[in-house]
ZAMARGU-4260 file (C-alpha; in steps of 0.2 Angstrom, whole numbers, plus 5000, padded with zeros to 4 digits):
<rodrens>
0) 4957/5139/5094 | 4958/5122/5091 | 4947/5109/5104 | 4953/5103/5117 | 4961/5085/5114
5) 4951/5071/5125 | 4957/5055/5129 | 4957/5039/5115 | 4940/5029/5118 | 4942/5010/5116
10) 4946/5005/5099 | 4936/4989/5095 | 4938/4975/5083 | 4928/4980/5067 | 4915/4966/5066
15) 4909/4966/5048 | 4906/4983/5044 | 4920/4992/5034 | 4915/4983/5017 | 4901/4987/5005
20) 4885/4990/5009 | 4868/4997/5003 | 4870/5015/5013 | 4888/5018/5004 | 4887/5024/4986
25) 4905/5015/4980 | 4906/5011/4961 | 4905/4994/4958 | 4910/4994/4939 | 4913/5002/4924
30) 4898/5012/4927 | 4907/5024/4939 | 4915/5034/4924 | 4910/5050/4929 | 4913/5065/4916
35) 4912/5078/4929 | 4929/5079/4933 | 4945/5075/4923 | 4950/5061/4933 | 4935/5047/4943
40) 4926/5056/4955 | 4920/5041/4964 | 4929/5024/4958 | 4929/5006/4964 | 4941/5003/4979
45) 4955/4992/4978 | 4962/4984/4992 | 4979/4978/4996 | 4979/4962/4999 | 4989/4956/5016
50) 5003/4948/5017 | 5003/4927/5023 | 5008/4925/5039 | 5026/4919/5031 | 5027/4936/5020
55) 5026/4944/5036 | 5038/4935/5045 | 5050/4936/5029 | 5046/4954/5030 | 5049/4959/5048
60) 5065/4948/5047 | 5071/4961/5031 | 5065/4975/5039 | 5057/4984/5055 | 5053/5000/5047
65) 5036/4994/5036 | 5023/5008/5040 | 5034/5017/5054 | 5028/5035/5057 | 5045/5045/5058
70) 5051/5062/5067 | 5064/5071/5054 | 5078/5081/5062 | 5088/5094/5055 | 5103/5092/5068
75) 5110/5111/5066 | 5090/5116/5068 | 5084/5105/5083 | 5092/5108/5100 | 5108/5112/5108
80) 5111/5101/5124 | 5118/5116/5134 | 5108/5135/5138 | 5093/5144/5130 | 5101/5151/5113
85) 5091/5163/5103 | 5080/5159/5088 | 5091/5153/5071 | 5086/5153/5054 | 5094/5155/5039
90) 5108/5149/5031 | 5124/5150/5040 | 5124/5137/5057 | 5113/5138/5071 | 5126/5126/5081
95) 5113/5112/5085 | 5121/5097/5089 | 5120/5077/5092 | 5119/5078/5112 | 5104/5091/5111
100) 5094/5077/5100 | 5101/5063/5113 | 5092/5079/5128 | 5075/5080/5120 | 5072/5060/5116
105) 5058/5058/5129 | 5050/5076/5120 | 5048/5065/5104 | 5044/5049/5111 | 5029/5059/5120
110) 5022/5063/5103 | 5023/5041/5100 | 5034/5044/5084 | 5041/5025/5080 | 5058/5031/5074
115) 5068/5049/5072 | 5075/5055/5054 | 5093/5064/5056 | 5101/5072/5043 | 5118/5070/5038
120) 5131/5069/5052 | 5147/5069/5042 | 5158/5082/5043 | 5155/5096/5027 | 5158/5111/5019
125) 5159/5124/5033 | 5154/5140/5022 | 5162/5150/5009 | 5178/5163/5009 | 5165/5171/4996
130) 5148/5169/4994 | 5148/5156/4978 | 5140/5143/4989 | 5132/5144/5004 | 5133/5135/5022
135) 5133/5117/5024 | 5125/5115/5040 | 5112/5105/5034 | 5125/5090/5031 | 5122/5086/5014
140) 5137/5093/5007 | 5151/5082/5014 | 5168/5086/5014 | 5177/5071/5024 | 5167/5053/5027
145) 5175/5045/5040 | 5172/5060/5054 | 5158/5066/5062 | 5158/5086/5061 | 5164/5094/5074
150) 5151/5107/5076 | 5138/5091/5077 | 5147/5083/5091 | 5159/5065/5088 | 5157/5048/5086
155) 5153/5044/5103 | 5142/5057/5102 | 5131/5047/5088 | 5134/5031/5097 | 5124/5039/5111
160) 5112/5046/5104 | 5107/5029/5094 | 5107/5020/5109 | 5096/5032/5118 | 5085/5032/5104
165) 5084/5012/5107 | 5081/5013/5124 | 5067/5027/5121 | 5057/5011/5111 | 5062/5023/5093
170) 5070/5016/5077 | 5086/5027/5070 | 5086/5033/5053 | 5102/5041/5047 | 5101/5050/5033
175) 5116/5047/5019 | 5120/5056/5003 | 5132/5044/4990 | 5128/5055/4973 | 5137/5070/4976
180) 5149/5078/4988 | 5153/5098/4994 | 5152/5113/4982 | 5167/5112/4969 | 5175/5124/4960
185) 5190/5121/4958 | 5206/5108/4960 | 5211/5116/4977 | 5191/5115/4982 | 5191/5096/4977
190) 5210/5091/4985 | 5200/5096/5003 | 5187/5080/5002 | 5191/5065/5009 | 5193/5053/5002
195) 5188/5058/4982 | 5199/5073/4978 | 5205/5067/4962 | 5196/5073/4945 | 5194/5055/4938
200) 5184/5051/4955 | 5169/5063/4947 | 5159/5066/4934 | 5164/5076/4920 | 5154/5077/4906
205) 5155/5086/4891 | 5173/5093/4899 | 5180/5091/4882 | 5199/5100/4882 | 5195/5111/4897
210) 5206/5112/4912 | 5197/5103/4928 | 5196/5122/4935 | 5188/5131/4919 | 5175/5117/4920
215) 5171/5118/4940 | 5172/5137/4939 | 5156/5145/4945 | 5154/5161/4933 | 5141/5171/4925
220) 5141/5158/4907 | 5140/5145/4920 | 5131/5132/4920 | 5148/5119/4918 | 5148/5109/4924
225) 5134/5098/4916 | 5121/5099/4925 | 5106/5087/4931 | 5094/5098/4936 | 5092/5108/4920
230) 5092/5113/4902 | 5100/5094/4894 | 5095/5084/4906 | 5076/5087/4912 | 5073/5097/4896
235) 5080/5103/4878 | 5095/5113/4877 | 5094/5129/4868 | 5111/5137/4860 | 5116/5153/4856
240) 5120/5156/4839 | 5138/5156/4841 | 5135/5137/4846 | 5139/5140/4864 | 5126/5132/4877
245) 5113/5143/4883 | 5111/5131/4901 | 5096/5145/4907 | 5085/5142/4892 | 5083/5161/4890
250) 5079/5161/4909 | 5066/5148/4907 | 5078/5133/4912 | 5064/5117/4911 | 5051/5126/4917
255) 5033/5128/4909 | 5025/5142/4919 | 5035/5156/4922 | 5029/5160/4943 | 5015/5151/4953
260) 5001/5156/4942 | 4993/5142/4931 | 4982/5146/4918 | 4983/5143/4897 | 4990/5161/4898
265) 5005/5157/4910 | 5008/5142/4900 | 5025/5145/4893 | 5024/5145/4873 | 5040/5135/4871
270) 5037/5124/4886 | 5047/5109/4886 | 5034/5098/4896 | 5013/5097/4898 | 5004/5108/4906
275) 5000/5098/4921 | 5018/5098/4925 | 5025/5114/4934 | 5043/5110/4928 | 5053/5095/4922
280) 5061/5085/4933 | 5068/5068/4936 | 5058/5056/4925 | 5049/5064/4913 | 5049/5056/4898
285) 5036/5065/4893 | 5046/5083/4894 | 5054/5088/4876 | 5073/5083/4876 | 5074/5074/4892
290) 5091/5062/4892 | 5092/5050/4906 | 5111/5050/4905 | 5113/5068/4911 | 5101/5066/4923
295) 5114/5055/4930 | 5129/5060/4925 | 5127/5078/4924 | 5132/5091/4940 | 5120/5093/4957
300) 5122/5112/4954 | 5140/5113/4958 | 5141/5100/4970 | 5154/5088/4963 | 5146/5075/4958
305) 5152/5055/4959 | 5155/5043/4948 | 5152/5027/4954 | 5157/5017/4936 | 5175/5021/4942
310) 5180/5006/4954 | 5188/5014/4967 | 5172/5027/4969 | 5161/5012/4970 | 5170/5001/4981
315) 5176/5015/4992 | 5158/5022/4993 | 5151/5003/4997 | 5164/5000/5011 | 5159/5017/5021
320) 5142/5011/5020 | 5144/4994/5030 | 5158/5006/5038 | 5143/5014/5045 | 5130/5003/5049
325) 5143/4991/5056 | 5151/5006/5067 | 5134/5015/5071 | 5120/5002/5075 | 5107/5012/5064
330) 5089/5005/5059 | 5089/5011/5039 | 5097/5025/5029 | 5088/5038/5020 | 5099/5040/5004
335) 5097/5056/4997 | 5096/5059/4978 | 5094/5044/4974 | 5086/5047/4957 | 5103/5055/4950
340) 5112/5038/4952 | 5112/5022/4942 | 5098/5009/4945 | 5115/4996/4947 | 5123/5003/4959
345) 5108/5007/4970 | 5105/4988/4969 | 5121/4984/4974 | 5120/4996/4988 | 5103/4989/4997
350) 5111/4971/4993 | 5125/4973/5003 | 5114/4981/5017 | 5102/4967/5017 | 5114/4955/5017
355) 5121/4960/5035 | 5118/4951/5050 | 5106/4965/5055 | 5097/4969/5036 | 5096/4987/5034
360) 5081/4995/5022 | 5086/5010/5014 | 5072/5024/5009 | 5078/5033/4993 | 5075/5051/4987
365) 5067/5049/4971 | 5060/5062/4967 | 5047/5061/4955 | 5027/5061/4948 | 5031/5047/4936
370) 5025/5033/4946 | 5032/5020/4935 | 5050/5026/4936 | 5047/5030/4953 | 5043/5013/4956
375) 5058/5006/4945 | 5068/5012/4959 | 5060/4998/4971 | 5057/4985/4957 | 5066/4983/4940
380) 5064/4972/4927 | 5064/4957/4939 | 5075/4964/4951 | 5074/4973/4970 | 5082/4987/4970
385) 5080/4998/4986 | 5068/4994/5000 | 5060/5008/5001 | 5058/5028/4996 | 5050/5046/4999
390) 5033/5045/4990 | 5034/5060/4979 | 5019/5053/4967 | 5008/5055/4982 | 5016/5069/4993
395) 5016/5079/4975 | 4998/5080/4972 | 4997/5078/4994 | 5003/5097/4999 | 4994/5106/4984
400) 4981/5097/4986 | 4978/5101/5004 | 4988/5117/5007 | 4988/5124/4989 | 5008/5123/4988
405) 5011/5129/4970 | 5028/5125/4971 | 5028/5106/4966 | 5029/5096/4948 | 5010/5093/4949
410) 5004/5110/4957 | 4996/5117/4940 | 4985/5103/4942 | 4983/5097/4959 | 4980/5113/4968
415) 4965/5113/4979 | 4962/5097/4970 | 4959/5080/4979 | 4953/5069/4965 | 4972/5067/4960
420) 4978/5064/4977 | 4963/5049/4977 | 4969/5042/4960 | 4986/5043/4961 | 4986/5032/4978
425) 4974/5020/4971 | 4985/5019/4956 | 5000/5015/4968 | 4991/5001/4979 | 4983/4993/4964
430) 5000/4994/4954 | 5011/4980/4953 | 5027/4985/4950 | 5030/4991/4969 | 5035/4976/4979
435) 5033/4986/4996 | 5020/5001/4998 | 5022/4999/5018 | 5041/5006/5015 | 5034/5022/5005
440) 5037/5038/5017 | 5025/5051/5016 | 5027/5070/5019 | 5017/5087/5018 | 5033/5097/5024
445) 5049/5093/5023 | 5069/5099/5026 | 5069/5106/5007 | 5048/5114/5004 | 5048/5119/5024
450) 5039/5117/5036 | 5017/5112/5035 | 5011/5130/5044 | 5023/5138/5030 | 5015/5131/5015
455) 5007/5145/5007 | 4994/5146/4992 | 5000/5164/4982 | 5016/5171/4978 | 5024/5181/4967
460) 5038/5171/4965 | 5046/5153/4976 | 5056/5163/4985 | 5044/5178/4992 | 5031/5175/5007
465) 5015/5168/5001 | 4996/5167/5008 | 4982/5158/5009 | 4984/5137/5011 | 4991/5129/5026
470) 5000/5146/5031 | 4983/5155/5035 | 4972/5140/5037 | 4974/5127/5051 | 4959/5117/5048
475) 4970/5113/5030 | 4984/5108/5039 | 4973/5094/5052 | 4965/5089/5035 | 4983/5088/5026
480) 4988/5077/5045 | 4975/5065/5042 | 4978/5060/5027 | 4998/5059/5030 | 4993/5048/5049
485) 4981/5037/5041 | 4987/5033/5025 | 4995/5019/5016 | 5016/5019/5022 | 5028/5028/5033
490) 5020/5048/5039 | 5036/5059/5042 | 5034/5074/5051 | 5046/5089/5052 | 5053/5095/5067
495) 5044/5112/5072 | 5029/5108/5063 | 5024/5099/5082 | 5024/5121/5088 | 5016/5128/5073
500) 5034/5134/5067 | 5032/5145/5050 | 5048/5147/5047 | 5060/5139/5034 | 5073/5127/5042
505) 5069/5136/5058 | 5076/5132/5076 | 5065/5122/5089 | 5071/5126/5106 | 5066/5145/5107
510) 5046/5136/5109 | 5052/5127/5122 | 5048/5110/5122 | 5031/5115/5125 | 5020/5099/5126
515) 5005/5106/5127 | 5005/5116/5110 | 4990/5110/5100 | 4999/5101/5089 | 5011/5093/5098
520) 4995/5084/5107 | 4986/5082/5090 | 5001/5073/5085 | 5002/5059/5098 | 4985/5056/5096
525) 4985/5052/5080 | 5001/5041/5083 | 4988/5033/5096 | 4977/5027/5086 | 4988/5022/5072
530) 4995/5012/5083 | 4980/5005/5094 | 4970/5000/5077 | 4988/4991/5070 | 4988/5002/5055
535) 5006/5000/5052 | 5004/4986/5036 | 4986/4989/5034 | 4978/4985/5019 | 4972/5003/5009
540) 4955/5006/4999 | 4950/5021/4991 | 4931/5024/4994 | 4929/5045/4985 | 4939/5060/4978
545) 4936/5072/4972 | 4941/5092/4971 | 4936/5096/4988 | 4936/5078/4996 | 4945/5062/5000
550) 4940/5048/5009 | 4951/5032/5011 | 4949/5017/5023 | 4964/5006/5034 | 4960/4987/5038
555) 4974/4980/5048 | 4975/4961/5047 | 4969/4959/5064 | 4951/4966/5059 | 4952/4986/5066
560) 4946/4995/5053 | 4947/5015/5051 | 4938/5026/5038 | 4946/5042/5038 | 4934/5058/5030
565) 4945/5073/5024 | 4944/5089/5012 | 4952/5105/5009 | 4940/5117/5012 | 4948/5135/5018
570) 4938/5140/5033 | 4944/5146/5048 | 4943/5133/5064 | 4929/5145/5070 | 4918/5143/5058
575) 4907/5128/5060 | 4901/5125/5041 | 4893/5108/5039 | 4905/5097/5027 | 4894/5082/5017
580) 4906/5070/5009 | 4895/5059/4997 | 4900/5044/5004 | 4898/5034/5020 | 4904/5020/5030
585) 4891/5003/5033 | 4879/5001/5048 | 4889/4996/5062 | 4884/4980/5068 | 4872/4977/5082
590) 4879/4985/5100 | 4891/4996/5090 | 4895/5011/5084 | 4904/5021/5074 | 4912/5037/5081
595) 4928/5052/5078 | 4942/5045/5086 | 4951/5062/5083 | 4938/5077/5090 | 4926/5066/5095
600) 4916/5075/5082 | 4897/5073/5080 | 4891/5069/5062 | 4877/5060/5053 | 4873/5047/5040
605) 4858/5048/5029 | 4856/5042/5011 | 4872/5036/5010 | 4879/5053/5013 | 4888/5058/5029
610) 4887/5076/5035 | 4901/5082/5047 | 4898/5099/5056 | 4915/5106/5055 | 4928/5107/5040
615) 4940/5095/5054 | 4943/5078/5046 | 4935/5063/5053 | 4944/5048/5057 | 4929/5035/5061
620) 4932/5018/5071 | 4919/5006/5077 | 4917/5006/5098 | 4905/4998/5109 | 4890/5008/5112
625) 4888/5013/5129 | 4869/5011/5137 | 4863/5016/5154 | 4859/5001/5164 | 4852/5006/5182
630) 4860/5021/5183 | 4876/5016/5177 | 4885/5015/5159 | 4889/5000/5155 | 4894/4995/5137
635) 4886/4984/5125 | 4893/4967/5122 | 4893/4959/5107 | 4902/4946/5103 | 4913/4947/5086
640) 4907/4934/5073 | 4914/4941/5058 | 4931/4952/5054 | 4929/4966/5041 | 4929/4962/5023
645) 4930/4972/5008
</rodrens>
């Protein structure tokens, strides 16, 4: 087991010791190229630079959400505000509902979370007659909305729960979808949505002289309509040689491996992308046949998908957005799949936001590897688009690269891996083309890949239990934490994850609110000392990566400095191997030291290498150093002369 979690020691100001020194071997030039990897092994840091002291104004006026650590909540999954149900999974509804949230508000502010994530409260697509689509208790399939859905609670019901979540010192983040709406297959499915039920009010690509209902149809030569997620739009389209689509790609779809295992053999002969990519996906240019247009025109699978180029689509869609911020005094929207919909209409959405009396950020979906489209979405061509988004070029070389999930674009390559994880961020905070890396929200789990103890190494298949990673190894997951706490952005954190939960889109209240699981305390230490060091807009430097090793450093504008040491080695938390990362912080300053703020960890520093003696991550801050002066303890004062520089 795990050790026990001791109380925070004092956090000091860091007084000159979190730049370069002598003891830490950092590159300083272009004689760091190192050919032992593929990527920079050990590389020149590059720190963000802080903002002016009118920037920040500017930008807590915009927005209160910059470098937030968020709680996500499922609503259907998390509680039920009445009697001790039985465990619910799957994918019919488990009956959570908004009141239960409102119940267990103090449970999440006792882990220190800043703000709570809920999805979509709107009322959806219940389930089907048949089994053509599944349940929509998750929310994102709406159906009608301008109501709440009635196995969620009611308006007054949200109204609550925001307010309690204000008077718990939390931000609200409701979670929105504007792309698509419930399944749809045929006219009588689309007449029940509210209020786009006409066939003119979606997308319909390539429908040519078929009837509305031969296009939505789900059958076996589906994949009508047009779809975005596939063959035409990710990747190439193969045809039959009648001429007919072939929308599977002979089973392929835009795949390039054919299961979880990467290797020059497993690499598909007709791949439509690179090797380092496990499947095409928003954004790459790169794969063979990708066409931006489907991606945004074409179908969500069969949910009906919305055109916004049709006036009364975009205006309608634009008045239920103030409608809902206006109504429900919300903090920011998370906007789901946001990388299916026009760059122009995003705009006009966060414009519109921003322009209210209270401006409100919203964090889009975007889910890509491509960092320069990805960052298109917050900056183009001149122009601010949204405020903020999920940070998929990070959390996709993030989870394989500390769990060994094999089920994300850059799996084949990041794996066990690191040194892309270590690149990749110091591409993004040296890259220019972000305007706001504090509103980028980090994840390891989520409500679609699962929850962190779930994320498994080896499978046969996505869809069949796996082993190995984060699933068998908690020492993975407190690595996988540390990076997602301490760096650069907005950490999110699934619910369940707080009890070890396993289980996809699992229930919470069968663990029973137990605060005293291991990680639930881990949790609100880690929001402790992000919190007590004012890491929230830190500036970000990355000191090493490489397979097996990351370490990064924080620097908060008001001089606390945090150097956090973390890797990916699969032992158990028994055994006690000796970890050596080969790098190290600076000699602290006279009367100083430095020390693990997390497990108050021993670990040494010699040759400009530091040794830990467990695979547990270190998260060093400078403290005063405590001597015995007649019997007593008394610290060491020093008075601070110098802030930290890099």
């Amino acid at each position: 087991m795990i050790a026990q979690v001791r109380g925070l020691a004092l956090a000091l100001f860091c007084v000159g010791a979190c730049g370069q020194a002598d003891t830490v071997e950092a590159c300083t030039g272009e004689a760091c190229t190192s050919g032992q990897d593929l990527h920079l092994l050990q590389h020149k840091a590059h720190v963000v630079p802080h903002a002016t002291s009118a920037e920040s104004a500017k930008a807590t006026a915009s927005s209160s959400l910059e470098g937030k650590s968020v709680y996500l909540i499922m609503t259907d999954r998390f509680a039920h505000a009445e009697g001790h149900p039985e465990a619910c999974s799957g994918t019919k509804w488990c009956n959570g509902t908004l009141k239960g949230i409102t119940s267990q508000l103090g449970y999440i502010e006792g882990m220190g979370f800043d703000c709570i994530w809920v999805t979509p409260v709107v009322k959806n697509f219940y389930g089907p007659a048949s089994e053509q689509s599944g349940y929509g208790y998750h929310g994102y399939w709406a159906e009608d909305l301008y109501q709440i859905d009635p196995n969620f609670g009611s308006k007054e019901d949200l109204k609550e729960l925001i307010q309690e979540t204000h008077r718990h010192g939390m931000c609200f983040i409701l979670d929105i979808v504007l792309n698509h709406v419930r399944p749809i297959h045929s006219l009588s499915d689309l007449r029940r949505v509210n209020p786009f039920n006409e066939p003119h009010h979606l997308h319909l690509l390539n429908m040519s002289n078929m009837t509305f209902d031969e296009y939505a149809a789900k059958a076996d030569t589906w994949p009508y309509p047009t779809q975005a997620v596939g063959p035409g739009a990710a990747c190439y389209l193969h045809f039959f040689p009648d001429g007919t689509p072939d929308g599977t790609n002979n089973g392929t779809f835009c795949n390039n491996y054919p299961s979880n295992v990467y290797t020059p053999d497993t690499y598909l002969p007709r791949a439509p992308g690179p090797p380092s990519l496990k499947y095409c996906g928003p954004g790459d240019y790169i794969c063979s046949g990708y066409n931006e247009t489907v991606n945004e025109e074409g179908w969500f699978y069969d949910l009906g998908d919305l055109n916004q180029s049709v006036p009364f689509v975009r205006q309608t869609l634009l008045s239920w957005v103030k409608f809902m911020v206006t109504e429900f005094p919300v903090d920011g929207l998370r906007l789901d799949t946001a990388s299916f919909m026009a760059h122009d209409f995003l705009k006009e959405v966060q414009d519109l936001l921003s322009s209210q009396e209270k401006p409100i950020p919203v964090i889009g979906e975007v889910t890509t590897g491509n960092m320069t489209y990805h960052a298109s979405f917050q900056h183009k061509n001149g122009q601010a688009i949204l405020k903020g988004m999920q940070n998929f070029p990070l959390v996709y070389a993030a989870a394989p690269g500390y769990c060994g999930w094999p089920n994300h674009a850059l799996s084949p390559v990041s794996g066990f891996n690191l040194s892309y994880l270590a690149v990749e961020s110091e591409r993004q905070w040296k890259s220019r083309a972000y305007a706001n890396t504090d509103l980028l929200l980090n994840t390891v789990s989520s409500q679609d890949d699962g929850p962190i103890f779930g994320l498994y190494r080896y499978s046969t298949d996505p869809f069949s239990p796996g082993t190995g990673g984060c699933k068998d190894y908690p020492s993975l997951v407190l690595n996988a934490w540390a990076w997602l706490m301490f760096t650069k952005g907005m950490p999110a954190v699934t619910w369940g994850d707080e009890q070890g939960n396993a289980e996809y889109r699992n229930s919470l209240w069968q663990f029973g609110w137990n605060r005293s699981a291991w990680q639930y305390q881990l949790l609100a230490r880690m929001n402790t000392i992000r919190r007590q060091n004012h890491l929230e807009t830190a500036s970000a430097k990355v000191h090493y990566g490489d397979e097996h090793h990351y370490v990064f450093q924080r620097l908060s504008s008001e001089g606390h400095c945090v150097w956090a040491f973390t890797n990916n080695l699969p032992l158990t938390l028994e055994q006690e191997q000796a970890v050596v990362y080969p790098v190290a912080p600076p000699p602290p300053p006279k009367g100083m030291i430095w020390r693990d703020a997390l497990f108050q960890q021993p670990f040494k520093v010699e040759a400009g290498q530091l040794t830990a003696q467990s695979s547990r991550p270190l998260i060093l801050i400078l403290e005063q150093e405590v001597s015995v002066v007649d019997g007593e303890d008394k610290p060491y004062l020093q008075e601070a002369k110098t802030c930290c520089t890099a």
